[in-house]
KOLDOVEX-695780 format. One line per field, with one value per residue: residue in three letters; x, y, z of N, C-alpha, C, O in turn. Coordinates in pm, 1 decimal. Layout:
BEGIN
fitor ALA;... $
npx X;... $
npy Y;... $
npz Z;... $
capx X;... $
capy Y;... $
capz Z;... $
cpx X;... $
cpy Y;... $
cpz Z;... $
opx X;... $
opy Y;... $
opz Z;... $
//
This chain:
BEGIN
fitor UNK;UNK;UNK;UNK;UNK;UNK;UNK;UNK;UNK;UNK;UNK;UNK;UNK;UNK;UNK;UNK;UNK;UNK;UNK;UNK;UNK;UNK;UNK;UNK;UNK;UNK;UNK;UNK;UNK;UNK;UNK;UNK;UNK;UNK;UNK;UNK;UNK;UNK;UNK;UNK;UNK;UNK;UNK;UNK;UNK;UNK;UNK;UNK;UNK;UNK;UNK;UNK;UNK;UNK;UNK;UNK;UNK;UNK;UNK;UNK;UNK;UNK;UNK;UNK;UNK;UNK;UNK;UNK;UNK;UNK;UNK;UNK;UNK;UNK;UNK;UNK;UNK;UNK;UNK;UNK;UNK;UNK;UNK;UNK;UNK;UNK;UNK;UNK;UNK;UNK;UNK;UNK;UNK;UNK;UNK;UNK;UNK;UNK;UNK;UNK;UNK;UNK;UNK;UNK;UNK;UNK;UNK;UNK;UNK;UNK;UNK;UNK;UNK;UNK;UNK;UNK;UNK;UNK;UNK;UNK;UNK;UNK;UNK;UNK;UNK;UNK;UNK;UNK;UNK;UNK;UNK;UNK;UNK;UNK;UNK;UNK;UNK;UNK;UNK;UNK;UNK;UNK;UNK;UNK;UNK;UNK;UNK;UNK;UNK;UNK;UNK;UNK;UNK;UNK;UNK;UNK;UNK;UNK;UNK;UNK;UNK;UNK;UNK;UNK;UNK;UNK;UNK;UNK;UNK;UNK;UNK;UNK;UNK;UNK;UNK;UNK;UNK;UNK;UNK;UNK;UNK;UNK;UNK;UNK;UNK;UNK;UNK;UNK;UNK;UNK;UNK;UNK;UNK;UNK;UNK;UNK;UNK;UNK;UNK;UNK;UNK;UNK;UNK;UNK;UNK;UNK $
npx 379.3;115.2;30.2;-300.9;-411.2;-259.2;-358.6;-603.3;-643.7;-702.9;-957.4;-1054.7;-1060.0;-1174.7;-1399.2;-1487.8;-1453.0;-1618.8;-1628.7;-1324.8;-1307.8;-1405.7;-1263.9;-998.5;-1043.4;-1022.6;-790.1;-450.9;-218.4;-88.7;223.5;177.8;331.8;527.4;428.4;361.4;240.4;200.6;489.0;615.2;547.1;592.7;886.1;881.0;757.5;956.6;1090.2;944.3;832.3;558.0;242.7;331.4;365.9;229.8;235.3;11.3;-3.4;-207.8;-390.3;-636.7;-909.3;-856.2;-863.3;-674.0;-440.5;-408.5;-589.7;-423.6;-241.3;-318.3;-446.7;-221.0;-173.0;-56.3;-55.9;-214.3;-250.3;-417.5;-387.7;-599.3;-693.6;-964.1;-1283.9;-1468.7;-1354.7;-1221.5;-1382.6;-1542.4;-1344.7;-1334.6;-1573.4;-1492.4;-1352.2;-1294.5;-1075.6;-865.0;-718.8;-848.9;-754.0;-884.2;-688.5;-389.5;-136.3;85.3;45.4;-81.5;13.9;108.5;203.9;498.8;681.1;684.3;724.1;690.9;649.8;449.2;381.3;224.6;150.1;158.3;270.0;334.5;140.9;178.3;333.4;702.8;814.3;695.0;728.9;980.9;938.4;767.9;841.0;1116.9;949.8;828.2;1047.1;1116.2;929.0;970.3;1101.9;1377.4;1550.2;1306.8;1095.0;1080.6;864.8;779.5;648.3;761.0;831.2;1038.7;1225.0;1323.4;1026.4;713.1;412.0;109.3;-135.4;-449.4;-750.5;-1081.1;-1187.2;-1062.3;-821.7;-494.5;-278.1;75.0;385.0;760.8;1082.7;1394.5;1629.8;1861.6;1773.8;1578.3;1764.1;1945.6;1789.7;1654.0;1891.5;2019.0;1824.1;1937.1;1882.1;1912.0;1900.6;1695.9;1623.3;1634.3;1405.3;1418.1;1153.2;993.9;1012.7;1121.3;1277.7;1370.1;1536.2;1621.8;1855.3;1931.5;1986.6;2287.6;2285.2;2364.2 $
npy 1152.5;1214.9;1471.9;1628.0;1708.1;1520.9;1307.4;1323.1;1347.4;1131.4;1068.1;1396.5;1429.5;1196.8;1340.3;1540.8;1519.9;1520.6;1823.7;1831.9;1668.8;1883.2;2103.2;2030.3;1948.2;1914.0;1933.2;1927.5;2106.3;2368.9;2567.4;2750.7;2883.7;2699.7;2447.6;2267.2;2040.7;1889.9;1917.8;1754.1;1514.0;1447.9;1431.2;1231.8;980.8;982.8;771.7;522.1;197.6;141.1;87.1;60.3;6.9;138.0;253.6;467.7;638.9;745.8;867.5;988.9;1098.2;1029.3;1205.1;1437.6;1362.4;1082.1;1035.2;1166.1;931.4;708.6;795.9;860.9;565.4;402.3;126.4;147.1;140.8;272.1;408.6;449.3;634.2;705.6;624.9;742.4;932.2;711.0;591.9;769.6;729.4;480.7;551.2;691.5;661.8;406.8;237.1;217.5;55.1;79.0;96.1;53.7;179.7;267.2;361.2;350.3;61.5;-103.1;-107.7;-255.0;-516.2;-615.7;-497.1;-148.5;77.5;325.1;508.9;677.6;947.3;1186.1;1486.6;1355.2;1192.3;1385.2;1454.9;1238.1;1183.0;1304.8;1074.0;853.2;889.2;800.8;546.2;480.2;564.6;414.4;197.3;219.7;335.0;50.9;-90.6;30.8;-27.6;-158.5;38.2;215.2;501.5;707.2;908.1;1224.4;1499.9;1734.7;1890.6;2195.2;2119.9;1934.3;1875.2;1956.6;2147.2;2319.2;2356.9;2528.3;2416.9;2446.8;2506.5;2346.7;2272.2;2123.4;1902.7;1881.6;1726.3;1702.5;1564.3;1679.9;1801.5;1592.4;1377.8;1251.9;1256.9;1056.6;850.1;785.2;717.2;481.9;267.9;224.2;427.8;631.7;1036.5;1218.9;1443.2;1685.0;1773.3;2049.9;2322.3;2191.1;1903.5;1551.9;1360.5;1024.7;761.8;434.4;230.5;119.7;-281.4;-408.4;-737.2;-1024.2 $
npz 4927.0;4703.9;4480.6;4508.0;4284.2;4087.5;4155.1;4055.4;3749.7;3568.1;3684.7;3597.6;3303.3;3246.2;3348.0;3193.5;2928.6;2723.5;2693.5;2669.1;2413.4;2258.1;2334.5;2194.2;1928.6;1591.0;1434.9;1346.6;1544.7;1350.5;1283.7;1526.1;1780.0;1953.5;1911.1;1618.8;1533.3;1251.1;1140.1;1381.4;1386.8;1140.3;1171.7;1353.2;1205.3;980.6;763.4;811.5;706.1;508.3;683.6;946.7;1305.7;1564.1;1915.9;2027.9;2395.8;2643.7;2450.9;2412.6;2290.0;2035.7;1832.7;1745.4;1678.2;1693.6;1494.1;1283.7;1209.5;1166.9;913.6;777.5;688.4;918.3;1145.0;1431.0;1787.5;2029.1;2390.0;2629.7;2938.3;3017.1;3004.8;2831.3;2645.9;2509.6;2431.5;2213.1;2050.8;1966.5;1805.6;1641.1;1480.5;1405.0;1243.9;1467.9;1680.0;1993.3;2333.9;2657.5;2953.2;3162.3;3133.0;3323.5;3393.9;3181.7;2972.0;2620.6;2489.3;2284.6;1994.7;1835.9;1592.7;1635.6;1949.8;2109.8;2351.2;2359.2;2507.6;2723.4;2877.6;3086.2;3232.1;3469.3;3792.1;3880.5;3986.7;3892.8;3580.4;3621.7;3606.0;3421.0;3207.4;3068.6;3023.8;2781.0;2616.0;2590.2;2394.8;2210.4;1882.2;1698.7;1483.5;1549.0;1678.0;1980.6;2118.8;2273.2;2526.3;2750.0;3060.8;3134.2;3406.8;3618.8;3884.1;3975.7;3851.2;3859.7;3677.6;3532.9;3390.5;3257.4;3505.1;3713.4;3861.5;3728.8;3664.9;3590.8;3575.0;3544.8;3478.2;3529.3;3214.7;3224.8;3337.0;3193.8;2963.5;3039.0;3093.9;2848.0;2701.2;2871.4;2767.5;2532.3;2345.9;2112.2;2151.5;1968.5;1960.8;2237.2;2397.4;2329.6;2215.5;2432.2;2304.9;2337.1;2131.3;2007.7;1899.7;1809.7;1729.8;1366.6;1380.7;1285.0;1041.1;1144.0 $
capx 236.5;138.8;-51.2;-447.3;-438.7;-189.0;-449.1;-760.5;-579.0;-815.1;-1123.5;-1073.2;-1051.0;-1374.4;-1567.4;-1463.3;-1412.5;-1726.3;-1497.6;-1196.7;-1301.7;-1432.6;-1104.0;-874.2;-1071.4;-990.8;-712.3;-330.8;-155.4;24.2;253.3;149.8;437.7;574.6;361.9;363.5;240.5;242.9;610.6;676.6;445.5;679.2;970.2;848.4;742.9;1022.5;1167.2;917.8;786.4;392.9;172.3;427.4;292.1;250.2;141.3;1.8;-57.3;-272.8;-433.9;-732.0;-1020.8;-786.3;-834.1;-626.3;-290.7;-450.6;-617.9;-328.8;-171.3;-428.5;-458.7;-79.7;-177.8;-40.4;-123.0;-233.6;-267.5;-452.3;-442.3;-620.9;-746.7;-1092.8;-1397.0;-1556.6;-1277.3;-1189.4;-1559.8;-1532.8;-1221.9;-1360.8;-1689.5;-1528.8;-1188.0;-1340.5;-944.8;-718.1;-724.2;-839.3;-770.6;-892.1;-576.0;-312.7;38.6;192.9;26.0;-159.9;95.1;57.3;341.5;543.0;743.1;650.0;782.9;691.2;562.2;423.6;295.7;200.1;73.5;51.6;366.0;407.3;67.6;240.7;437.0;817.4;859.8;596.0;814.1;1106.9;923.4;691.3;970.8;1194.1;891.1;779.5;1144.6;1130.8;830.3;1039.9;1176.0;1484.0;1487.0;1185.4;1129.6;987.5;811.9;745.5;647.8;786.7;886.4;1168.7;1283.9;1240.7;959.0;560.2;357.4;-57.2;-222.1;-619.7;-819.2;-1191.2;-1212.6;-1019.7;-618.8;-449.7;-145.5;187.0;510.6;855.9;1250.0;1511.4;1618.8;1989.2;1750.6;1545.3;1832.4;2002.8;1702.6;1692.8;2067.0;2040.7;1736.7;2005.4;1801.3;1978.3;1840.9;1748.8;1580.8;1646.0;1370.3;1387.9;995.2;898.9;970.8;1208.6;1231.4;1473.1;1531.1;1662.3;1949.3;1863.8;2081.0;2301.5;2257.8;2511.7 $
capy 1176.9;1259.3;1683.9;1585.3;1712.3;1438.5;1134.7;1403.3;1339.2;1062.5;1164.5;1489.8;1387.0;1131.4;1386.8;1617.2;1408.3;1608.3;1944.4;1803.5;1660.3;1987.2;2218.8;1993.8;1984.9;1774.1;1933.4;1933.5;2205.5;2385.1;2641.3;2794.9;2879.6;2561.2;2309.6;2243.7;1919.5;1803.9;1905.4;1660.5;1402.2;1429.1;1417.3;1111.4;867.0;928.7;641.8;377.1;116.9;128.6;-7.8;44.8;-16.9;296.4;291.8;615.3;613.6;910.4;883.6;1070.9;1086.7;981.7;1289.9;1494.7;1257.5;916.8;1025.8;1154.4;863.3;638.0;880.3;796.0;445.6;341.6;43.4;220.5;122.0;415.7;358.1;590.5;540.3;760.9;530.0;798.4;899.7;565.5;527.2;825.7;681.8;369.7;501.5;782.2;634.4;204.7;152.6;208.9;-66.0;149.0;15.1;91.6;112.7;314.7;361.3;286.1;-20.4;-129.3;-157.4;-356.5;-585.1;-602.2;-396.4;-100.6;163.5;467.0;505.2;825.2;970.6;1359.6;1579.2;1244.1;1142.0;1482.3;1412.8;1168.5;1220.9;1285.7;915.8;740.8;904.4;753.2;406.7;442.3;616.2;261.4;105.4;306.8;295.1;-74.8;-104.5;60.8;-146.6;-138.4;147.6;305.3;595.1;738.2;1084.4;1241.3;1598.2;1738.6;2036.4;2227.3;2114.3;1905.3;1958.2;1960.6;2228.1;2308.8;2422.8;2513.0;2388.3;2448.0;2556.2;2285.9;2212.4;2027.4;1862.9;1835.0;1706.7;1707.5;1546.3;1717.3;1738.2;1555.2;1241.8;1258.3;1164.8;908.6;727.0;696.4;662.7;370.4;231.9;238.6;503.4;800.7;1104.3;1314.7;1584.7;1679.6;1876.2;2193.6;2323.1;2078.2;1759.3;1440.3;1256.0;945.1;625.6;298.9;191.3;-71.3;-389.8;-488.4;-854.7;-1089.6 $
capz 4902.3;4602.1;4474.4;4486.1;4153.4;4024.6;4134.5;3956.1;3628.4;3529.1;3664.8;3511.5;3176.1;3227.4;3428.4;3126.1;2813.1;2617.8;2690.2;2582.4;2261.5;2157.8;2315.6;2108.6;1772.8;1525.3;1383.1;1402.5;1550.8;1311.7;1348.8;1672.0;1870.5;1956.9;1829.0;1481.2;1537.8;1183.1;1156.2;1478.8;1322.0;1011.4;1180.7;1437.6;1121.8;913.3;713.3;831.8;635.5;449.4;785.5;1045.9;1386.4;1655.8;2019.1;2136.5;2518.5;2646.5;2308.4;2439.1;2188.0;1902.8;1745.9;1597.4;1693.2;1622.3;1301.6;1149.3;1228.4;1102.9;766.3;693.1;688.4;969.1;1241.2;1568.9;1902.7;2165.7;2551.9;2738.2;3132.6;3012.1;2908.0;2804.0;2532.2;2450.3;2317.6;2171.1;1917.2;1882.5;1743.5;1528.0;1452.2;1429.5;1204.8;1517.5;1777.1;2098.6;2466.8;2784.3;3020.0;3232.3;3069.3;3449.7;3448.1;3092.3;2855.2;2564.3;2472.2;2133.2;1961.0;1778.9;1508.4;1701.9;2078.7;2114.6;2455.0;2326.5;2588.2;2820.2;2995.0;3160.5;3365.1;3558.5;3861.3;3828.8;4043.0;3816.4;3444.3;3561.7;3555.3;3272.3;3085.0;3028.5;2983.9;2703.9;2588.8;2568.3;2344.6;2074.0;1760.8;1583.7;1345.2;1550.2;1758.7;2094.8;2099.4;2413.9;2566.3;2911.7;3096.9;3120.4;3519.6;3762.6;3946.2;3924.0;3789.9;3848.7;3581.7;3527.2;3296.6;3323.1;3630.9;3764.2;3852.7;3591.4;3720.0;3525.0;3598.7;3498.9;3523.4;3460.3;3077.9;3241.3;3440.6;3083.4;2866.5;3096.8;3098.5;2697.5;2684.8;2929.6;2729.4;2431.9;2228.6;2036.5;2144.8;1824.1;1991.5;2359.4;2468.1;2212.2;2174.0;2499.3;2260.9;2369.3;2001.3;2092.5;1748.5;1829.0;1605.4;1329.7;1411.4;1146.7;1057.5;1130.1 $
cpx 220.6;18.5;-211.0;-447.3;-375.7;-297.8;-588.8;-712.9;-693.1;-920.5;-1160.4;-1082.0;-1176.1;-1446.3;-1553.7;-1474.0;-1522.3;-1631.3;-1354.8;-1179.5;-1337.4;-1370.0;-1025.4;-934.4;-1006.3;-915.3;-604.4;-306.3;-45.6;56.4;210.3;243.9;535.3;530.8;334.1;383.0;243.7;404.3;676.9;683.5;558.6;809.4;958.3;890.2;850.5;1115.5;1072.8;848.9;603.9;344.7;265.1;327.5;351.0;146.2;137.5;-49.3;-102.0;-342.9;-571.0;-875.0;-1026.7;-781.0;-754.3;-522.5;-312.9;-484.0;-570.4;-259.6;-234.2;-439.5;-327.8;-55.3;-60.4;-78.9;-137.7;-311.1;-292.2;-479.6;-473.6;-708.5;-905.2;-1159.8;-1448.4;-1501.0;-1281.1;-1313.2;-1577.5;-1435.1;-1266.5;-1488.1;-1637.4;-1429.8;-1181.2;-1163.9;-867.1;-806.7;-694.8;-903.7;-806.9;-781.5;-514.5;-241.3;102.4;146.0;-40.6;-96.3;74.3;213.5;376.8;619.5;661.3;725.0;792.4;601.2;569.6;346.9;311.4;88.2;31.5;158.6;367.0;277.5;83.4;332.2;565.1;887.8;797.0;670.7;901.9;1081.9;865.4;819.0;1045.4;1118.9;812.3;900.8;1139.3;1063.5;944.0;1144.7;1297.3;1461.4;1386.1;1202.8;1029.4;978.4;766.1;723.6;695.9;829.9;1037.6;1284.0;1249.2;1151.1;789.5;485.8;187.7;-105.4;-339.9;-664.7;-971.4;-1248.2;-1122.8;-852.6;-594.2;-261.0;-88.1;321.4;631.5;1002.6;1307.5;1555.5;1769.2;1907.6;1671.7;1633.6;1936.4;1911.1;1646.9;1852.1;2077.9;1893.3;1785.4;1900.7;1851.2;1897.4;1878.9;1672.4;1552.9;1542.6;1377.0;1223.4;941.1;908.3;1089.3;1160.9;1378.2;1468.2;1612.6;1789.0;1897.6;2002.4;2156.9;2257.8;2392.9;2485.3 $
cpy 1261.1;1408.2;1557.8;1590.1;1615.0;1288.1;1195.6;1343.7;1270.1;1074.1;1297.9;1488.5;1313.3;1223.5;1511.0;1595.8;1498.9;1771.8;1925.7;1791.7;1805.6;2098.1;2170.9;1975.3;1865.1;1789.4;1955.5;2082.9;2262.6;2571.4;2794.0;2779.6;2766.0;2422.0;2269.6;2113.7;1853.3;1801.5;1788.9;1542.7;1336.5;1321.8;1229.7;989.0;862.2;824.0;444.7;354.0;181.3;31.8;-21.7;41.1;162.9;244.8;429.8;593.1;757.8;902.6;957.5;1046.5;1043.3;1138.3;1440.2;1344.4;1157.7;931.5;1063.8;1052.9;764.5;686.6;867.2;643.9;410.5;279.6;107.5;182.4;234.5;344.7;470.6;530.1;644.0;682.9;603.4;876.3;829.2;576.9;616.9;765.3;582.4;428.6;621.2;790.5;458.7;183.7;133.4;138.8;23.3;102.2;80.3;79.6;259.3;292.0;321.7;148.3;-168.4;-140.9;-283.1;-402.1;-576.8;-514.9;-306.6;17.2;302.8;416.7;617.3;830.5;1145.2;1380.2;1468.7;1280.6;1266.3;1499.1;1312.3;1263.4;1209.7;1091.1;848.4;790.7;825.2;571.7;371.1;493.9;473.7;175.1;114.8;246.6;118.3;-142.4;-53.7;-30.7;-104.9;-31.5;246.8;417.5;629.0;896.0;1150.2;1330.2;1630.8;1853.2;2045.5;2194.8;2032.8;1936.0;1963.8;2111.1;2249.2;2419.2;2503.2;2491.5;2346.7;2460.6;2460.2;2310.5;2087.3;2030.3;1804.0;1825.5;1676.1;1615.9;1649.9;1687.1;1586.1;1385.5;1178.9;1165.9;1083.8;800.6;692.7;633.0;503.1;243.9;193.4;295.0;593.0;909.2;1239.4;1439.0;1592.6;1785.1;2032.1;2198.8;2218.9;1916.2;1680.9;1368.5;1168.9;834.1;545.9;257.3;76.9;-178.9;-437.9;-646.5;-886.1;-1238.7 $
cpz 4776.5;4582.5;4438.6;4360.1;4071.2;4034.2;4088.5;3817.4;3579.0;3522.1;3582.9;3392.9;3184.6;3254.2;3290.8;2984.7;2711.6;2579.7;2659.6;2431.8;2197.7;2170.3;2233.6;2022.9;1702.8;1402.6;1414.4;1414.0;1425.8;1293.3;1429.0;1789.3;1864.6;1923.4;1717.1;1503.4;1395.0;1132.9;1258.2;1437.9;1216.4;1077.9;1262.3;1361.1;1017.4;888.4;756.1;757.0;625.9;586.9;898.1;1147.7;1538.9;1762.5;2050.9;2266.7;2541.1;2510.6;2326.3;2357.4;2068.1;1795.7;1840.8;1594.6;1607.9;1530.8;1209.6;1126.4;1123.3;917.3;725.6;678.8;801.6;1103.4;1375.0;1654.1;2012.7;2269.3;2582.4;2853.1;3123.2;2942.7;2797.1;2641.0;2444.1;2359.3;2208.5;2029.3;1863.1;1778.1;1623.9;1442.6;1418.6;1335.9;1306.3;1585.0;1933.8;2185.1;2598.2;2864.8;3014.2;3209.8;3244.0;3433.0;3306.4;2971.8;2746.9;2549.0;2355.5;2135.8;1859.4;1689.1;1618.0;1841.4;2109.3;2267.1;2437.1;2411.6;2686.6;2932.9;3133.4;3273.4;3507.9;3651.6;3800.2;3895.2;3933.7;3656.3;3487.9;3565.2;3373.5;3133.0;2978.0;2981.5;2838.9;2578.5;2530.3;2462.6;2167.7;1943.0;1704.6;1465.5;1421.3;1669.9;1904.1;2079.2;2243.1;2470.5;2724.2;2889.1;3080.3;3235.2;3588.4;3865.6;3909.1;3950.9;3800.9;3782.5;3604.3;3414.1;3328.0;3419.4;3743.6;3774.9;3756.9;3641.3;3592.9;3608.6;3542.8;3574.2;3443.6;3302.7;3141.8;3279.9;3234.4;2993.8;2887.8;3073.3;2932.8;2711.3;2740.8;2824.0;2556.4;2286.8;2205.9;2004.9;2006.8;1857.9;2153.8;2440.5;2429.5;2184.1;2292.7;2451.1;2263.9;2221.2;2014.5;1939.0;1840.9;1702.8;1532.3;1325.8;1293.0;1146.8;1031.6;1095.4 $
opx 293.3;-64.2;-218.6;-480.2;-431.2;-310.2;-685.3;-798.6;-788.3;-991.9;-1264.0;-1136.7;-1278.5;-1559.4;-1646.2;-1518.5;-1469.0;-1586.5;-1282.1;-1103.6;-1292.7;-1377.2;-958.9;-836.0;-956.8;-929.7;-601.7;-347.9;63.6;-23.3;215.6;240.2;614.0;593.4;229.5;493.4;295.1;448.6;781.3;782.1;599.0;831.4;1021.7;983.1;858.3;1203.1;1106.8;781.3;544.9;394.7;271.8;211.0;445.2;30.7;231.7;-150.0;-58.6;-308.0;-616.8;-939.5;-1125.0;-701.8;-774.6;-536.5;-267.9;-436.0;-603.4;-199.3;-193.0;-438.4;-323.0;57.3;47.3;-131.8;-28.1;-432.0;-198.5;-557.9;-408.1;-769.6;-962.0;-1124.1;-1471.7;-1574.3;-1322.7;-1322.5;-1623.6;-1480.3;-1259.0;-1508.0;-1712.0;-1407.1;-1074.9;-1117.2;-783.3;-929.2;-584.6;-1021.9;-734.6;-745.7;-541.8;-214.3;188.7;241.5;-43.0;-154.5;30.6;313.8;290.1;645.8;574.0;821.0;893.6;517.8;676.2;268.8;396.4;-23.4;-82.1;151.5;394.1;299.7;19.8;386.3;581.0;978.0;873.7;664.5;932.6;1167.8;892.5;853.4;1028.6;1161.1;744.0;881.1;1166.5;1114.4;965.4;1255.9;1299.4;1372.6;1372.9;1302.2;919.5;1061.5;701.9;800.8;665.9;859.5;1123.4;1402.5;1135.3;1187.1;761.9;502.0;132.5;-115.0;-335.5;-613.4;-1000.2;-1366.2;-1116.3;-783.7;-662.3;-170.5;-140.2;354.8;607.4;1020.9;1280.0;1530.5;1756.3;1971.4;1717.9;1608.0;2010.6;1941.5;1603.2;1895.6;2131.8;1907.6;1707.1;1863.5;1842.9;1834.5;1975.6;1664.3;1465.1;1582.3;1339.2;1165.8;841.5;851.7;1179.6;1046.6;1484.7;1365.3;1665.0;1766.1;1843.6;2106.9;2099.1;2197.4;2484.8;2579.7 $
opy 1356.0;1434.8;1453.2;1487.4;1608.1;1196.9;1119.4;1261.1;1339.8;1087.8;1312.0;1594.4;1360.4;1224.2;1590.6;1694.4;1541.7;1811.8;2019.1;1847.8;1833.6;2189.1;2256.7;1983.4;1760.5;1723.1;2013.2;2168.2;2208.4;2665.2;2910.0;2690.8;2750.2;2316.4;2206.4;2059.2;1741.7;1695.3;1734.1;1469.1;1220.4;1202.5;1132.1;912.8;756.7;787.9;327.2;444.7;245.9;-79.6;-135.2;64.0;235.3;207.6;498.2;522.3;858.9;1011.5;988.0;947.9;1019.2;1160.2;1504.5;1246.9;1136.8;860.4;1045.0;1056.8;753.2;608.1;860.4;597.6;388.3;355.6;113.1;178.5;281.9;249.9;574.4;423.6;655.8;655.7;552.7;881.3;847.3;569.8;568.9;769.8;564.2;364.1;648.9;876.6;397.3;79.1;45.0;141.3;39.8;68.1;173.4;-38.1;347.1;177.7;234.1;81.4;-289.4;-183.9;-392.4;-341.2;-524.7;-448.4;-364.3;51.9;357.9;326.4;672.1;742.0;1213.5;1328.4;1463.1;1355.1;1239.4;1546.6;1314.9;1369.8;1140.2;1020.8;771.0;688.0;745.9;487.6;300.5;460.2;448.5;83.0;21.9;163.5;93.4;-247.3;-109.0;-81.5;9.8;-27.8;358.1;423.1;576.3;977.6;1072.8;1301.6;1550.8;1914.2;1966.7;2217.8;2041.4;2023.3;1977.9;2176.2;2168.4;2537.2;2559.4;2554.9;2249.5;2427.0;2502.7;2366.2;1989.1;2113.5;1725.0;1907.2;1590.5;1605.7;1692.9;1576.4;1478.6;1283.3;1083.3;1051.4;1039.8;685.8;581.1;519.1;414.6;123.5;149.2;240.1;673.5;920.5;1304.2;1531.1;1521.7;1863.1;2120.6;2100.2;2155.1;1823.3;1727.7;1330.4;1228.8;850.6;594.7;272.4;-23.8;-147.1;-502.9;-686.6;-839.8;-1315.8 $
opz 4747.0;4669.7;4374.2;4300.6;3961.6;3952.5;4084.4;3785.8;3544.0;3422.7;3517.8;3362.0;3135.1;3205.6;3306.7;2926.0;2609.2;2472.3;2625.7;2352.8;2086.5;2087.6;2175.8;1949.5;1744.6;1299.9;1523.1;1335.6;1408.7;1289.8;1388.0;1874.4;1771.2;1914.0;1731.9;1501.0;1403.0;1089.1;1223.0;1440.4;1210.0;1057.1;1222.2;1387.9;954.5;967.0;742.3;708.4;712.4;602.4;945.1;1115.1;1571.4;1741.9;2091.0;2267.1;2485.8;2465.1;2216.2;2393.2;1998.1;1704.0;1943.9;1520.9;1495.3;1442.5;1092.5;1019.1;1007.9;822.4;602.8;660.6;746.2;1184.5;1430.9;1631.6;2077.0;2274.7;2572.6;2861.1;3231.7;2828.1;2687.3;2542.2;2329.7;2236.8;2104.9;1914.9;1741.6;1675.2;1530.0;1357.6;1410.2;1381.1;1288.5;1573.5;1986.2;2186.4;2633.8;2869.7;2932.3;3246.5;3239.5;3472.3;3329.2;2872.3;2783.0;2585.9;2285.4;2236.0;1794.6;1757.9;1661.4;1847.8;2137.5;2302.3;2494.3;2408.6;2733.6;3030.6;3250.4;3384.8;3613.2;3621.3;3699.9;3849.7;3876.4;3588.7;3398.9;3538.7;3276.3;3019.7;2858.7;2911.7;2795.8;2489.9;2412.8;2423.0;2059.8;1957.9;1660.0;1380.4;1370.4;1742.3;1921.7;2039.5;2314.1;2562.0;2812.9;2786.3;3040.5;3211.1;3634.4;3944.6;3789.9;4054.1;3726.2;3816.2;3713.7;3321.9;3397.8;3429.5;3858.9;3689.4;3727.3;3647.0;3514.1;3694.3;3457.8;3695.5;3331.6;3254.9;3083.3;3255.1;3172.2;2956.4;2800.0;3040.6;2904.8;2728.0;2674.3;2845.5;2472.3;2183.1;2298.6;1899.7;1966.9;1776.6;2203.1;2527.0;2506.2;2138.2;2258.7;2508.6;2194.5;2196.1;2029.1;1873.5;1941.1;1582.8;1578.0;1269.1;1205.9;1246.2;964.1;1078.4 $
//
């Protein structure tokens, strides 16, 4: 059975979505403790091609994430399971290609350069990461990378935010980087600062 607060996740974010966009702002973290999100950012996109393609899941309002993404020219795909978001990106973000949809369940197909889930995955249960994890994983291209935030343990975590519980959850860093390893992705950052950054090898040609 899963923490009440783990099946709020969604609603909280719709019944919230006006208070979100305007706690997260519409600029990147930078350095603030551990988040120096355009340092991550950096590190994420390096070496890919002019127009590379990027899913973000959790993509929230699109901003900050999606519109730096978008502002380095490249192709971006946002899922998020809030309407109320979503509408939000499309009407203030109309370049990225933003979907209504549930990373357990809403996946888009293809391959992509980068598959980012910042500040998402770790709202999931620790049963429901070790599916969406591979599936996430799988989405990733030759050459490209997966980005990913999580705790430090096994184990789920209740927050507050706005007066409410704000459920997070965690694997282990050890279940973590079996499940790239097995997903044949070379982890390049294990969870240092909260951040899983995982590349794909590019294939030689034969």
């Amino acid at each position: 059975m899963t923490h009440p607060a783990a099946d709020r996740i969604i609603g909280l974010y719709q019944d919230k979505a006006a208070d979100w966009i305007r706690d997260r702002g519409d600029a990147l973290r930078r350095n603030e403790g551990d988040w120096d999100e355009v340092a991550w950012l950096d590190r994420f996109t390096a070496g890919w091609p002019p127009g590379g393609r990027v899913l973000d899941v959790g993509s929230g309002s699109g901003w900050p994430i999606g519109a730096a993404l978008l502002a380095r020219g490249f192709k971006l795909i946002g899922l998020e399971a809030s309407p109320s978001l979503i509408a939000h990106a499309r009407e203030s973000l109309p370049s990225g290609d933003w979907r209504l949809g549930d990373m357990r369940k809403d996946l888009p197909d293809g391959a992509f350069h980068g598959v980012l889930a910042w500040h998402s995955l770790f709202h999931l249960t620790p049963e429901a990461q070790t599916l969406v994890l591979p599936a996430l994983a799988a989405r990733v291209a030759d050459g490209g990378r997966l980005m990913f935030t999580a705790g430090p343990a096994h184990g789920e975590a209740i927050g507050e935010w706005r007066g409410e519980p704000l459920y997070h959850g965690s694997l282990d860093p050890d279940a973590y980087r079996a499940l790239l390893t097995e997903a044949e992705l070379t982890v390049e950052n294990d969870g240092d600062q909260g951040v899983w950054l995982a590349r794909r090898a590019i294939l030689s040609a034969k």
